[in-house]
N, C-alpha and C positions, 0 to 999 in steps of 0.2 A: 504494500500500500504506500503512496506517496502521500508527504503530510506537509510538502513543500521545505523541507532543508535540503542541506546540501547532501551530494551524491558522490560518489567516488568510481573512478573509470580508470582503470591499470596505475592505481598507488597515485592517483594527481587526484586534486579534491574540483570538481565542476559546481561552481558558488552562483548562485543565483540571488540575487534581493530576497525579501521575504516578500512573497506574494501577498500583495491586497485586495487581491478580488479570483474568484474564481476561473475566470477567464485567463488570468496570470498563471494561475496555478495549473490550468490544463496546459498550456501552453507549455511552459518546464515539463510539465510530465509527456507531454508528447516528443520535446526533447530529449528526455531520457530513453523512450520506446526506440526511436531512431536508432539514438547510442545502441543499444542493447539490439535492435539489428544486426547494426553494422559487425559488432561481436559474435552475431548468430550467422554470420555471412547470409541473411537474409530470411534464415529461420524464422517460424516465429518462436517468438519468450514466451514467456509465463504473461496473464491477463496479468493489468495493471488495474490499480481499484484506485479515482481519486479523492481524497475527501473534502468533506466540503470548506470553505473557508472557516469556519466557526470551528473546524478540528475536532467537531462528535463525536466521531470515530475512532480518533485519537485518544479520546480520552475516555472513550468507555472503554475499549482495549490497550490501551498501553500498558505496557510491563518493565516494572521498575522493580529487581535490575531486570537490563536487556537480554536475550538470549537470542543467538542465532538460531531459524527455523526452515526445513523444505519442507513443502506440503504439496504432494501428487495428488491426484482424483480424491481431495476432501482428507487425505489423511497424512501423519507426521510419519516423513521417510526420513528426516535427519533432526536431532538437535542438537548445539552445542551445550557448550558450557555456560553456566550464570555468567554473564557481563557485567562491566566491562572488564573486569579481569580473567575469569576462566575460561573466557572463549577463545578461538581461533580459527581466523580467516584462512590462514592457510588449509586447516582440518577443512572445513567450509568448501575450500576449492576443490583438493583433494576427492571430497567425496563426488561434488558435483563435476569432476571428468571423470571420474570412475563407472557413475553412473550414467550419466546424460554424452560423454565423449568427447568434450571438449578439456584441452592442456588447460592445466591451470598453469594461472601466472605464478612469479616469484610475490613476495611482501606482503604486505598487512602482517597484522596481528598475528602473535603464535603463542 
């Protein structure tokens, strides 16, 4: 889900203003979809979900602390660790070329 912060694309952070209206915020997010093309050579991703500006959804789901999650057809195929320290992106990628085939990169979190 996009809640409009920033986003990370091979270890570089892609900053955006904080959206003030909806329209802003689909926008980035279809930004991101691109992005996440381009790295699927044209695949599609995973459905993106945006929310709304008011961040409702944010904030009836948010998890504090963080944890990394994949969820296939409705159900949890990977989780990490509590965040933000026991997690790791590397583990993260790892699994997600293991499974799906794509190389992970080097960096993030370990």
């Amino acid at each position: 889900m996009y809640d409009g912060g920033a986003a990370a694309a091979d270890d570089k952070a892609i900053c955006y203003l904080q959206p003030r209206t909806l329209e802003a915020r689909v926008r980035i997010a279809n930004d991101a979809v691109a992005w996440s093309r381009k790295q699927l050579a044209g695949r599609t991703g995973p459905p993106l979900v945006v929310d709304l500006i008011d961040d409702a959804a944010e904030r009836a789901y948010e998890a504090i602390p963080e944890r990394l999650y994949v969820v296939l057809d409705g159900k949890i195929v990977y989780q990490g660790g509590v965040g933000p320290f026991d997690y790791s992106t590397a583990a993260l990628r790892a699994f997600l070329a293991q499974h799906f085939g794509r190389g992970g990169g080097s960096g993030g979190n370990s």
